[in-house]
C-alpha positions as CSV (number, residue, x, y, z in Angstrom):
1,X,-3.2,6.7,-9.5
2,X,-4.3,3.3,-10.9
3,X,-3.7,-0.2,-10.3
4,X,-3.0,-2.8,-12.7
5,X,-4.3,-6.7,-12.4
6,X,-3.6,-8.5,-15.6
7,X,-6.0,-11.9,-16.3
8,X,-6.8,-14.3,-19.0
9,X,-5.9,-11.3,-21.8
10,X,-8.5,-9.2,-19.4
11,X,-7.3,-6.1,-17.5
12,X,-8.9,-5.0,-13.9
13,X,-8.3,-0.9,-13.4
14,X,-8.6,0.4,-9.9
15,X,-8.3,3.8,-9.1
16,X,-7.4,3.3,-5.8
17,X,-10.8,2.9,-4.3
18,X,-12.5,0.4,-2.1
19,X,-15.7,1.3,-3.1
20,X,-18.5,-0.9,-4.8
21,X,-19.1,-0.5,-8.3
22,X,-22.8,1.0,-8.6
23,X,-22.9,1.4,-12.3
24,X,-21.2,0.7,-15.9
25,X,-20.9,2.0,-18.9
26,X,-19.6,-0.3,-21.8
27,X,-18.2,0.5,-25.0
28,X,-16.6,-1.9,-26.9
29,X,-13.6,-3.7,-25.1
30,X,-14.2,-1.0,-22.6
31,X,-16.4,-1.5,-18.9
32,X,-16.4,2.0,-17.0
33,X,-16.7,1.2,-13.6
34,X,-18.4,4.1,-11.1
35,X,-19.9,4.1,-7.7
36,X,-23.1,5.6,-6.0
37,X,-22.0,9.1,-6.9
38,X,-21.3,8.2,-10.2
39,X,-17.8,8.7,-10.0
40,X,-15.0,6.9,-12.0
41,X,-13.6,3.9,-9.8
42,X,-11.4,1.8,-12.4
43,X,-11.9,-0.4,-15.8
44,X,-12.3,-3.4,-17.2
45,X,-10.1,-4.2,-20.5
46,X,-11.0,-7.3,-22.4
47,X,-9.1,-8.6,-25.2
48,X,-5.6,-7.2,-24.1
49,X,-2.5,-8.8,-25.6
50,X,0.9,-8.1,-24.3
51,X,3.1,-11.0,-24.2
52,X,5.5,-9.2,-21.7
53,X,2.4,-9.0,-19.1
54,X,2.0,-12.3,-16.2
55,X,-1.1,-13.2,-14.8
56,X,-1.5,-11.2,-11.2
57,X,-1.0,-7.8,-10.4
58,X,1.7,-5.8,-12.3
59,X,3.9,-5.0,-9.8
60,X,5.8,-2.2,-12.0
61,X,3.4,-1.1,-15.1
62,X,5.7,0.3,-17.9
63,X,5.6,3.4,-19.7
64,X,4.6,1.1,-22.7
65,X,1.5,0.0,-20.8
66,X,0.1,3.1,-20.0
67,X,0.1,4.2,-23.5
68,X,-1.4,1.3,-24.9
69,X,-4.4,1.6,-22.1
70,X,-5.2,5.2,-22.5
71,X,-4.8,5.0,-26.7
72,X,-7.8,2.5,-25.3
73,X,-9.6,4.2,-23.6
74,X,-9.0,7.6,-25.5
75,X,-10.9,5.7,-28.5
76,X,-13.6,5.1,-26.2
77,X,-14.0,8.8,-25.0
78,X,-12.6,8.1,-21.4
79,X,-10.5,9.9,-20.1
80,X,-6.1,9.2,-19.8
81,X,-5.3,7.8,-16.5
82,X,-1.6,7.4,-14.7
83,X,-0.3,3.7,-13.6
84,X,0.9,3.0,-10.2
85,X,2.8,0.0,-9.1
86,X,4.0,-1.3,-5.9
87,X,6.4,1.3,-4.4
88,X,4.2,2.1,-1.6
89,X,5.1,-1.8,-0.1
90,X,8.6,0.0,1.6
91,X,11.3,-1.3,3.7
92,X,10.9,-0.6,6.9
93,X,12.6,-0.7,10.9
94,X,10.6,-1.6,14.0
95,X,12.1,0.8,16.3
96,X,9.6,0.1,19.1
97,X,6.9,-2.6,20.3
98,X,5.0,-2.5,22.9
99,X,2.2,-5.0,24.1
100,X,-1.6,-3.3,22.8
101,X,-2.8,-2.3,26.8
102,X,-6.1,-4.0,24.9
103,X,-5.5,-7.3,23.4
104,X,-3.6,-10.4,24.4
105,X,-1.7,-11.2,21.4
106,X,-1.5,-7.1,19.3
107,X,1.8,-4.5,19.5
108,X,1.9,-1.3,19.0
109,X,4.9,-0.5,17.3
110,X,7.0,2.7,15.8
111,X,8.5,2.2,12.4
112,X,10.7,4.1,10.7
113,X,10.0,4.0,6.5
114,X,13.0,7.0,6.1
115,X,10.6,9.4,5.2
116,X,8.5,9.4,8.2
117,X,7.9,7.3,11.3
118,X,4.5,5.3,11.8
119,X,2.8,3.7,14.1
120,X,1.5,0.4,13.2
121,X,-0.6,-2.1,15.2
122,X,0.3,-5.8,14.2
123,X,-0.9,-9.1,15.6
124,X,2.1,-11.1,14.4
125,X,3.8,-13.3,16.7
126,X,7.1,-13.0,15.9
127,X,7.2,-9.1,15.8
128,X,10.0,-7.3,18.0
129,X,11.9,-4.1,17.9
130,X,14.7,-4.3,15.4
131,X,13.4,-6.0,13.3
132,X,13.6,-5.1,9.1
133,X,10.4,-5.5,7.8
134,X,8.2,-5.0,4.9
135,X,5.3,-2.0,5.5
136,X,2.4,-1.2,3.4
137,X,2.0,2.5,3.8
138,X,-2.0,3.8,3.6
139,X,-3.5,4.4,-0.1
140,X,-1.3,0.7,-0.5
141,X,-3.6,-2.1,-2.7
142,X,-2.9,-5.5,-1.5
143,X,-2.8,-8.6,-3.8
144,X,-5.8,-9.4,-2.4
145,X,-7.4,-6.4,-3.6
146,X,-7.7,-4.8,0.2
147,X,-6.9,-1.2,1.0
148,X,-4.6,-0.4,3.7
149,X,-6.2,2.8,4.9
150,X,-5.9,4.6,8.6
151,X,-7.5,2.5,11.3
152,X,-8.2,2.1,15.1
153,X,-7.9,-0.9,16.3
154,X,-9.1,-1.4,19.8
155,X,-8.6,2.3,20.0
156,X,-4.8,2.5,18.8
157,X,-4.4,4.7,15.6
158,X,-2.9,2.5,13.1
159,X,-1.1,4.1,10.1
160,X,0.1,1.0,7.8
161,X,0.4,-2.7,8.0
162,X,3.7,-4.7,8.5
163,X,3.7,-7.2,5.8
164,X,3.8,-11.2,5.8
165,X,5.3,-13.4,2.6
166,X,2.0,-14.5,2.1
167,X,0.8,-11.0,2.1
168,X,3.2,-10.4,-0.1
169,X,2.5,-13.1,-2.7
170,X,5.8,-14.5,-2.2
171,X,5.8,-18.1,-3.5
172,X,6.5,-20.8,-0.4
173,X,4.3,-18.9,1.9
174,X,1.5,-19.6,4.0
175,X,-1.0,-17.9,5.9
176,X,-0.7,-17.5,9.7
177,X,3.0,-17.9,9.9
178,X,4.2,-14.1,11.1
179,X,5.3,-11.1,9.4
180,X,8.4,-11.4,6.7
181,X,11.3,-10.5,8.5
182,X,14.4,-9.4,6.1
183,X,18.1,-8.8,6.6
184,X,20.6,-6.1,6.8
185,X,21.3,-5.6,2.7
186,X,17.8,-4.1,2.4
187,X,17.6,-0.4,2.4
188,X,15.0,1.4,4.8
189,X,12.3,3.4,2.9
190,X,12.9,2.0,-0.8
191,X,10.7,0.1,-2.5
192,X,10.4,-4.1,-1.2
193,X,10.1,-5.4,-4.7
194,X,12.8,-3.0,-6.1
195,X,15.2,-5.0,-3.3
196,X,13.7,-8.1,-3.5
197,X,15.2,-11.5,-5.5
198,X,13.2,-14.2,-4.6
């Protein structure tokens, strides 16, 4: 699965991966991207038209787009890749919260994504059982280009992250100002942005 930032006619491929890019390859409008084992990580695309494309990530990449990138890349002798957009930010319900037994301002909560119940540590103030909320399961890219991956933080497994507006790149947010909390109409475990009207 690959994620899609769009920029200034340039595309940025990631394959999912964190990891630094050790080498290139270049050919043509085409930068290969691979790391220390000389593994594939993602693409760069210059000279990219598509007037239905906005500057930032692409939240839902079209059937359309992934043709036109692999007939790219294909012409280039790289191999076809599949697109993956946002679906993994879900809908979610806090179902418990407890103070962190380690830190003076985390909870450990339980959330319930339909599919499976996690458990998530969050520092955000204004986090309670409940509460509707917007997860980022693990293998989730952030806007920021930051990998949500399994953690322990201050020795509590964490499986996700619960999801501010800013986060989110929601426009009116700031930083610092607590998770996005939503009401009733949203659905538990479908997509945020499928649900989400601005």
């Amino acid at each position: 699965m690959s994620y899609v930032f769009y920029l200034n006619h340039m595309l940025l491929i990631n394959h999912g991966s964190n990891q630094k890019t050790s080498s290139i390859k270049v050919a043509d409008q085409v930068v290969a991207l691979y790391n220390q084992k000389n593994e594939n990580i993602g693409y760069n695309i210059f000279n990219f038209y598509d007037e239905n494309l906005k500057p930032g990530f692409v939240i839902y990449p079209s059937q359309d787009l992934e043709n036109k990138i692999n007939a790219i890349l294909n012409q280039q002798g790289f191999q076809s890749i599949h697109l993956q957009g946002m679906e993994t930010l879900v809908v979610g319900k806090v179902l418990t919260c407890i103070p962190h037994p380690n830190s003076d301002h985390m909870h450990i909560t339980t959330v319930d994504v339909k599919d499976e119940i996690l458990q998530i540590v969050c520092g955000a103030r204004n986090i309670q059982a409940g509460l509707k909320v917007v997860v980022a399961k693990v293998n989730t890219m952030m806007f920021d280009g930051t990998f949500i991956e399994p953690s322990s933080l201050r020795n509590v497994s964490s499986y996700g992250m619960i999801c501010s507006g800013y986060e989110l790149n929601l426009n009116g947010y700031q930083p610092k100002t607590g998770i996005l909390v939503l009401d009733d109409s949203y659905a538990i475990g479908e997509p945020f942005f499928n649900q989400y009207t601005g």
